[in-house]
C-alpha positions as CSV (number, residue, x, y, z in Angstrom):
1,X,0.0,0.0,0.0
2,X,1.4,3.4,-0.7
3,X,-0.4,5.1,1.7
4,X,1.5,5.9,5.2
5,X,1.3,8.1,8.6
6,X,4.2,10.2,8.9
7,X,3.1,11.8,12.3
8,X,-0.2,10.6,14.7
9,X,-0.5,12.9,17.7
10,X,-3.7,14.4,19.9
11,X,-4.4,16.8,18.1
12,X,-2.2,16.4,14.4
13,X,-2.1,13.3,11.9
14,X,-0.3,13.6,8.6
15,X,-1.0,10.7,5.8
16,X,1.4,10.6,2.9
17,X,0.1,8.6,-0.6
18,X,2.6,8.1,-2.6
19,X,1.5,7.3,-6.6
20,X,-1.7,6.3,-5.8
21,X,-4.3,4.7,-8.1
22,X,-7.9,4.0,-8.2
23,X,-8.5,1.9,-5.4
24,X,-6.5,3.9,-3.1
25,X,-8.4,7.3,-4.1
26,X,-11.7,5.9,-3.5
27,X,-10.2,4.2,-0.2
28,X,-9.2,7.6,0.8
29,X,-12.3,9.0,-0.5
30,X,-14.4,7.1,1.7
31,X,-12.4,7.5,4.8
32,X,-12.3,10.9,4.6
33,X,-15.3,12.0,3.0
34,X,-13.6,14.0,0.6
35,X,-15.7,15.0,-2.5
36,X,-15.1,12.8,-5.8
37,X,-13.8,15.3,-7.8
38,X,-10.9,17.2,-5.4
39,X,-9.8,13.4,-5.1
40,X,-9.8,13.0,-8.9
41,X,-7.6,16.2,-9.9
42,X,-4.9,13.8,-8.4
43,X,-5.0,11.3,-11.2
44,X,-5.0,13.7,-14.0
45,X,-1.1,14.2,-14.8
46,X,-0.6,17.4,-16.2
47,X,-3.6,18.9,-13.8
48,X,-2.7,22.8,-13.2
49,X,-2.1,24.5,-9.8
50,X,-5.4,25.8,-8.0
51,X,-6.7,25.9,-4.6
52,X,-10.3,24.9,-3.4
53,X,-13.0,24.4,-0.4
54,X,-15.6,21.8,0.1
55,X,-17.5,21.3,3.1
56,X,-14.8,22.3,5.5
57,X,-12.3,20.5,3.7
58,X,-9.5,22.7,1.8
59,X,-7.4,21.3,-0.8
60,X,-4.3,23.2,-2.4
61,X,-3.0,21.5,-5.4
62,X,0.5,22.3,-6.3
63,X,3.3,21.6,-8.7
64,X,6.8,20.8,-7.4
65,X,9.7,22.0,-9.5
66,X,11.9,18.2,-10.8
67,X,15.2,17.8,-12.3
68,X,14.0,15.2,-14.3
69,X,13.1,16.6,-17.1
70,X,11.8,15.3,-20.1
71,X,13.2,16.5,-24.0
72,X,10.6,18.3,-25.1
73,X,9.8,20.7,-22.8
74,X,6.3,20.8,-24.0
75,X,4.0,20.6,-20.9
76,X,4.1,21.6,-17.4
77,X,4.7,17.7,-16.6
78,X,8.2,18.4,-18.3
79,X,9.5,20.4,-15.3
80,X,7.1,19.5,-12.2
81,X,5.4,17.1,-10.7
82,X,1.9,17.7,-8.6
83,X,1.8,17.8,-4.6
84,X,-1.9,17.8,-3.4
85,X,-2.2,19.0,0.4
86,X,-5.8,18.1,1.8
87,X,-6.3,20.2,5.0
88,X,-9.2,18.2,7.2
89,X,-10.5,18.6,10.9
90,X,-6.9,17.6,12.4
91,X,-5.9,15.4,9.7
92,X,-3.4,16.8,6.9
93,X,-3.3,14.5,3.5
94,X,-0.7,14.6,0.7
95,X,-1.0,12.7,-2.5
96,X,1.8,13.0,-4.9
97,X,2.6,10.6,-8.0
98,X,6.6,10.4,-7.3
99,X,9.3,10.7,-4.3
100,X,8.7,14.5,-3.1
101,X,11.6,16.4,-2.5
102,X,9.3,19.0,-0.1
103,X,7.8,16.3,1.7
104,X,11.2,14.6,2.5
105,X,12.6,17.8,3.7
106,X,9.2,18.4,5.7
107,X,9.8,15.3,7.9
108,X,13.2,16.1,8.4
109,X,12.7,19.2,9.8
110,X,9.7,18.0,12.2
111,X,12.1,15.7,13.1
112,X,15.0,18.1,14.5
113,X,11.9,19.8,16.0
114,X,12.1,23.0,13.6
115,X,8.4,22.8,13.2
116,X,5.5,23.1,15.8
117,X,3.5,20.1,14.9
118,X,0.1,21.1,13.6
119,X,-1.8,20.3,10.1
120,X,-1.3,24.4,8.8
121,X,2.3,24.6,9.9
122,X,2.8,21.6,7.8
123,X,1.0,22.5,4.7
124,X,3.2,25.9,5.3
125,X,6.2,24.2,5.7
126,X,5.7,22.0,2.3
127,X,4.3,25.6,0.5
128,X,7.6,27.0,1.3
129,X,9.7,23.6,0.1
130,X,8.1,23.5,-3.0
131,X,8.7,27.4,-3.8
132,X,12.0,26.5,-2.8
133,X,12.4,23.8,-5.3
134,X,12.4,26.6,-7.9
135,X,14.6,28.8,-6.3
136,X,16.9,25.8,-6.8
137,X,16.1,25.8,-10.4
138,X,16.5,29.5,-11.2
139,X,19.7,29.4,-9.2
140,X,21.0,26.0,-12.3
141,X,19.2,27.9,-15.0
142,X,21.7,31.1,-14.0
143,X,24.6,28.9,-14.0
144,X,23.4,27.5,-17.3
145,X,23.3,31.2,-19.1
146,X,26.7,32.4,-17.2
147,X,28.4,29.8,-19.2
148,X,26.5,30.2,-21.9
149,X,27.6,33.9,-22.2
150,X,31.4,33.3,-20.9
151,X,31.4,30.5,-24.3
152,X,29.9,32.9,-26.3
153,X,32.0,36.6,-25.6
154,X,35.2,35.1,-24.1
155,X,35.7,32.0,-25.9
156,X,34.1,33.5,-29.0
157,X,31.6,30.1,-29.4
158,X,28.6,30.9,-31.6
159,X,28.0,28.0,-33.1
160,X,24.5,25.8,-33.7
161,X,25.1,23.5,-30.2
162,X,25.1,27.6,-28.5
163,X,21.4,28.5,-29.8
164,X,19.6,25.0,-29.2
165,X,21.3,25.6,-25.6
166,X,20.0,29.0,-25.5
167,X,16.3,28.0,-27.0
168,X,16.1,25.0,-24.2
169,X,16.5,27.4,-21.6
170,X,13.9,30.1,-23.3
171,X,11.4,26.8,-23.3
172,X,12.1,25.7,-19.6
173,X,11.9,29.5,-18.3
174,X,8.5,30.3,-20.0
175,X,7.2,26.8,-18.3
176,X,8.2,28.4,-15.3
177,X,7.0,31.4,-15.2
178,X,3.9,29.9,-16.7
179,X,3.6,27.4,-13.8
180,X,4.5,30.1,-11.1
181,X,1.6,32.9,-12.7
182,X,-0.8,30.2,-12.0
183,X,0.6,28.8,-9.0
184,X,-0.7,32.3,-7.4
185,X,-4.2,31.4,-6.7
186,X,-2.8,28.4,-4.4
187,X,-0.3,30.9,-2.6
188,X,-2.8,34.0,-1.7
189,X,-5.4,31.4,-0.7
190,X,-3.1,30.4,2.3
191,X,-4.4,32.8,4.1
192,X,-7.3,31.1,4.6
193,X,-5.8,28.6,7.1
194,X,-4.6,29.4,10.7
195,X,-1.3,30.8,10.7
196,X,0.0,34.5,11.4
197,X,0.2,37.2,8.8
198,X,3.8,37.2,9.4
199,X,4.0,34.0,8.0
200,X,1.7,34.4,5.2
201,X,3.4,37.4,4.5
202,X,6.3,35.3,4.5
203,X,5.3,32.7,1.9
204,X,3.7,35.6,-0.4
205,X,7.9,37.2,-0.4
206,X,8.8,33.6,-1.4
207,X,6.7,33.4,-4.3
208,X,6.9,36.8,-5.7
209,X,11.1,36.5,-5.2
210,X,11.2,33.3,-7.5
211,X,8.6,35.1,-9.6
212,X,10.5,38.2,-10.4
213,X,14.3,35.8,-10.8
214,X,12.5,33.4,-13.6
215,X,10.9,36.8,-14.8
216,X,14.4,38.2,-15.2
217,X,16.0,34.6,-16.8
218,X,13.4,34.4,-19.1
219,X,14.5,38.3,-20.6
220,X,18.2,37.6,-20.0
221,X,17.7,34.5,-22.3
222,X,15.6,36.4,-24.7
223,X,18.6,38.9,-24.5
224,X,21.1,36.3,-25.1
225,X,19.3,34.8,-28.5
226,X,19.3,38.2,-30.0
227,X,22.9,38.7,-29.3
228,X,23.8,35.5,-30.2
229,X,22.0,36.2,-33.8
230,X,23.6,39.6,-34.1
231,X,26.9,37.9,-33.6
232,X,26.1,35.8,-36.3
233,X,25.4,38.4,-38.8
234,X,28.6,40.0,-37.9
235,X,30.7,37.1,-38.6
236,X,28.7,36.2,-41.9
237,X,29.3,40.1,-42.5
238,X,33.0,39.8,-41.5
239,X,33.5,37.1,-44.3
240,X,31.4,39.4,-46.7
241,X,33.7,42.2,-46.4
242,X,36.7,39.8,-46.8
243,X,35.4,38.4,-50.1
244,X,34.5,42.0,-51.1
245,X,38.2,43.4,-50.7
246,X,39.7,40.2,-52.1
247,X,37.3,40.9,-55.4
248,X,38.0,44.4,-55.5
249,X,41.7,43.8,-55.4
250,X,41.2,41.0,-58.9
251,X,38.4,42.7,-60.7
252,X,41.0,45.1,-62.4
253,X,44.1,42.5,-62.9
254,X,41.4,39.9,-64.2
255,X,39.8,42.6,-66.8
256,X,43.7,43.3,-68.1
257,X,44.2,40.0,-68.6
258,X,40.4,39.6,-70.2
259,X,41.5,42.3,-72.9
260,X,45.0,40.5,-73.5
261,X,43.4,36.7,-73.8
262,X,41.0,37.9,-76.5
263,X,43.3,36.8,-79.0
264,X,43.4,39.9,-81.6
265,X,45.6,39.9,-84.1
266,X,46.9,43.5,-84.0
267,X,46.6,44.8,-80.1
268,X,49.4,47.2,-78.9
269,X,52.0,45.9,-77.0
270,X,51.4,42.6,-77.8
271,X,54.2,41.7,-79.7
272,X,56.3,43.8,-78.1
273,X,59.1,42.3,-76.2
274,X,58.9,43.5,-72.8
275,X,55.1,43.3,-72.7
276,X,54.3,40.5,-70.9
277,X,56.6,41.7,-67.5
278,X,55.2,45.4,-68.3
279,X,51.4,44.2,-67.8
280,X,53.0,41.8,-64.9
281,X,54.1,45.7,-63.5
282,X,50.8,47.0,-63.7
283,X,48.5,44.6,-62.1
284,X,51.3,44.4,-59.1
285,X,51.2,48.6,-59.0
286,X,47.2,47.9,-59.4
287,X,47.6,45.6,-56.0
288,X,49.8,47.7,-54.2
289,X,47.5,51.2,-54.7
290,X,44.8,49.1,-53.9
291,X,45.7,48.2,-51.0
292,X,47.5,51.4,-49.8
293,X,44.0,53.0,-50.4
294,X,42.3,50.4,-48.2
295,X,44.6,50.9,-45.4
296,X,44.4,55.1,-45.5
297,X,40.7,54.3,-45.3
298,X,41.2,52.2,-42.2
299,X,38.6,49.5,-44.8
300,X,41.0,46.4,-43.4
């Protein structure tokens, strides 16, 4: 059975179920009278972050940021997984799918006695872990784009591998934000529940911190791929202006020796006998005023 108690007191019980399926929702349906659809949002995989209230009981459905994430970065599913925290009459549930980072570090911390043991400072407690796992996130995505932008202005790496890089993290940072915007109506609700405003108040500064850092990654990314593009036309420029110069200095030498190949039979200097190394002389004197014109112009 996946379902456990963590914690049994007087007045506090905590039951953990970890990837549950339909037998144990209706088992815990049924024990806890708990309405058939808040029960059912827990089966539904890529189910969004919301909070709501039914006949005293108060369920606040959340996404925890993973590291495991999947290629495609298509769905919030890709980057999160779902923690659902049922608050009862002195009974706190949690339903999850995988192993919960929050929730591990929830009973460690009741266990060193960090927490007072009650069914709100526990649903607190896993709020705050599972903000937290984003603030880890942002703080790998950062690492991520510092390299990213040492490769590309120090090492002067713009290659393809450089913008699929840069386009993975645009994708995972607007799945972020994304999830965090919604995640919202989960966060203010909180205040619903017994604990202090400071606390609240608390929790609200979490969320609107992580908010504003994957705010700012998504337009330092955004930033990057247009630099990263403009670097790219300059270098394509770069060869432009190379190929330009190099034509400029053969367009006249190849049009002298386009008049002498024609083959005439009366063209002057042609059978005389120092034309060849005279001709030779110009298109060198051609070169050399070419490119002491360039260099006055500061062209190369």
């Amino acid at each position: 059975m996946p379902i456990s108690t963590f914690i049994k007191t007087d007045n506090c019980e905590w039951i953990d179920c970890e990837n549950p399926n339909i037998d144990d929702i209706k088992l815990l349906q049924k024990k806890y009278a708990i309405d058939t659809l808040l029960m059912e949002d827990m089966l539904v995989a890529n189910h969004l972050p919301k909070y709501e209230e039914h006949i005293g009981i108060q369920f606040f459905l959340t996404r925890e940021n993973t590291k495991q994430e999947r290629t495609g970065l298509n769905t919030m599913s890709d980057i999160s997984t779902k923690l659902g925290i049922y608050l009862l009459d002195n009974t706190i549930l949690t339903i999850h799918r995988i192993k919960n980072n929050s929730i591990v570090e929830c009973k460690k911390e009741l266990e060193l006695g960090k927490i007072q043991i009650t069914k709100e400072n526990i649903a607190l407690q896993l709020a705050l872990n599972v903000l937290k796992s984003f603030d880890v996130e942002n703080k790998i995505v950062q690492d991520e784009i510092d390299n990213i932008e040492n490769d590309m202005f120090l090492n002067g790496n713009n290659n393809s591998n450089v913008i699929r890089k840069l386009y993975k993290l645009k994708r995972k940072t607007g799945l972020n934000m994304r999830l965090l915007s919604i995640s919202a109506d989960w966060v203010n609700n909180f205040k619903k529940i017994n604990i202090s405003d400071t606390q609240f108040f608390d929790l609200q500064d979490k969320y609107k911190d992580i908010s504003n850092k994957f705010d700012h990654l998504n337009a330092q990314t955004t930033h990057l791929i247009s630099l990263f593009l403009a670097l790219s036309d300059q270098k394509a420029n770069q060869v432009m202006k190379l190929l330009a110069l190099y034509s400029v200095y053969f367009l006249p030498i190849t049009f002298i020796a386009g008049v002498y190949g024609m083959n005439f039979e009366y063209m002057p200097e042609l059978k005389t006998k120092s034309g060849y190394f005279l001709t030779l002389g110009l298109m060198a004197l051609i070169v050399i005023s070419t490119f002491i014109y360039f260099k006055r112009k500061k062209w190369k």
